[in-house]
C-alpha positions as CSV (number, residue, x, y, z in Angstrom):
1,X,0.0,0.0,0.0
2,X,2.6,2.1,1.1
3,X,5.0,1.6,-2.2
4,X,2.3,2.6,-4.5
5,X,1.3,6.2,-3.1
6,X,4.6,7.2,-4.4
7,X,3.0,6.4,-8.1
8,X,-0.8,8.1,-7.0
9,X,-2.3,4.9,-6.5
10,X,-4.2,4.7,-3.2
11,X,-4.7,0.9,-2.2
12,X,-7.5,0.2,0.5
13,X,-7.6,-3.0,2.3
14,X,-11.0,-4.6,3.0
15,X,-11.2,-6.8,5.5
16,X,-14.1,-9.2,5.6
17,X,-15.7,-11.1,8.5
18,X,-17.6,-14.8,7.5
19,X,-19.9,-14.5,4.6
20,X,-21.7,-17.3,2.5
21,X,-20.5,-17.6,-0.6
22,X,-19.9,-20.7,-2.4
23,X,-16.2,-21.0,-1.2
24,X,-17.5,-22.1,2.0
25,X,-20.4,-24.1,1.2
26,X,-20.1,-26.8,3.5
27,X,-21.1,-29.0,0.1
28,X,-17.9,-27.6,-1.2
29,X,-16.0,-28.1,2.3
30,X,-16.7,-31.7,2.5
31,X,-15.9,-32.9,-1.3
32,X,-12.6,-31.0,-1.0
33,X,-11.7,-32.2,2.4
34,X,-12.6,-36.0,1.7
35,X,-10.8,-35.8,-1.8
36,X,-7.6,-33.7,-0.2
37,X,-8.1,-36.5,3.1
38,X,-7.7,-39.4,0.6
39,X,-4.6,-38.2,-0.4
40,X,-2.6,-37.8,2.8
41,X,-0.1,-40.8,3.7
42,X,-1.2,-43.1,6.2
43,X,1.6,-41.9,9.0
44,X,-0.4,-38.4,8.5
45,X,-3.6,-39.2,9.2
46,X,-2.1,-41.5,12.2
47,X,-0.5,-38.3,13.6
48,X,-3.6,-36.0,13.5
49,X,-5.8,-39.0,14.5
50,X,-8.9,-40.7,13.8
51,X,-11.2,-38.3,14.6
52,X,-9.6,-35.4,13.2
53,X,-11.5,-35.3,9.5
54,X,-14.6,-35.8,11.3
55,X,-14.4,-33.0,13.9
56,X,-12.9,-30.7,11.2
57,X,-16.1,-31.0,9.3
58,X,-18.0,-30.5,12.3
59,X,-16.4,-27.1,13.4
60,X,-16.7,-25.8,9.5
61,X,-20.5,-26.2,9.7
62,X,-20.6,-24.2,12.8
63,X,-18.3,-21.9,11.1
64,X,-21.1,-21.4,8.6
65,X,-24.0,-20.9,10.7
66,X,-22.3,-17.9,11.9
67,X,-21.4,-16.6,8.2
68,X,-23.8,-13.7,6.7
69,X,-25.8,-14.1,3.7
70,X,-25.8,-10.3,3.3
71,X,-22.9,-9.7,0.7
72,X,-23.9,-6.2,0.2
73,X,-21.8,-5.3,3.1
74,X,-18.5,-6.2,1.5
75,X,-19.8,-4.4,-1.9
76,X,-20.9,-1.8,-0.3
77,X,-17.4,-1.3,1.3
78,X,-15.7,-2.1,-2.6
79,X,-18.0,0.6,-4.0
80,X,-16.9,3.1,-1.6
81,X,-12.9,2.9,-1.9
82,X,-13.7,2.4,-5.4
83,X,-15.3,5.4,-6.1
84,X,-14.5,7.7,-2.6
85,X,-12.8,10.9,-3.5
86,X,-11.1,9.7,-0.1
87,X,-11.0,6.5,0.5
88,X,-10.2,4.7,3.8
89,X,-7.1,2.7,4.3
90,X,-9.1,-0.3,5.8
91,X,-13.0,-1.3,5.4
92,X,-14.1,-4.2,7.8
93,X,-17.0,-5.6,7.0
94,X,-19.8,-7.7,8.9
95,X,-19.8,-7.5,12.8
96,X,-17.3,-10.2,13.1
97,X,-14.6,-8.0,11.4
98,X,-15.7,-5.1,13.5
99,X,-16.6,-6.5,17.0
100,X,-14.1,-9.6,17.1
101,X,-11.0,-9.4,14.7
102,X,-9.9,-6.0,14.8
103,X,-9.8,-5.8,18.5
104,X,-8.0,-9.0,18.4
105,X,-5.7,-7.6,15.8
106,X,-4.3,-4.8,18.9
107,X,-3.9,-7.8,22.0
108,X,-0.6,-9.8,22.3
109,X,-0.4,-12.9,20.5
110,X,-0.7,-15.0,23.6
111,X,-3.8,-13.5,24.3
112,X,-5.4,-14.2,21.4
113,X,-4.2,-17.3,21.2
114,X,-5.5,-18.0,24.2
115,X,-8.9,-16.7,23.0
């Protein structure tokens, strides 16, 4: 971002919470993980464990409950740096960018590892 003001360019950053889209769809998810899964030596999946495809899957569809359907909040933010006479160095959008990862983003690592 910084390398390119010298050139005029102004680079804004938007940082998205959890949104459906079909990256995440948990249809997606689970072809990909099974197909990637089958792949992985034997001596792998020993040192990760039985359960760990399983309970993988299980957190992602949690992990999607949570995401938004409303896109409009990361086009909204795209339109605006796109088009601002003055655009903002960062956009965060949906309440998960706002309320949970930026705060994170100013704790010690231990911390929020911890969280």
């Amino acid at each position: 971002r910084l390398e390119m003001r010298s050139f005029g360019v102004k680079v804004s950053m938007i940082e998205p919470g959890y949104f459906k889209t079909q990256i995440i769809s948990m249809e997606n998810m689970e072809k990909i993980s099974l197909s990637l899964w089958e792949k992985v030596p034997e001596e792998t999946k020993a040192s990760y464990g039985p359960n760990y495809l399983k309970e993988f899957l299980v957190e992602s569809r949690k992990v999607q409950k949570r995401c938004s359907p409303n896109l409009r909040l990361v086009t909204d933010c795209m339109e605006h740096a796109l088009t601002s006479r003055h655009p903002r160095t960062r956009y965060s959008a949906g309440w998960d960018a706002k309320l949970l990862y930026i705060p994170l983003s100013y704790l010690p690592s231990a911390l929020t590892d911890f969280i």
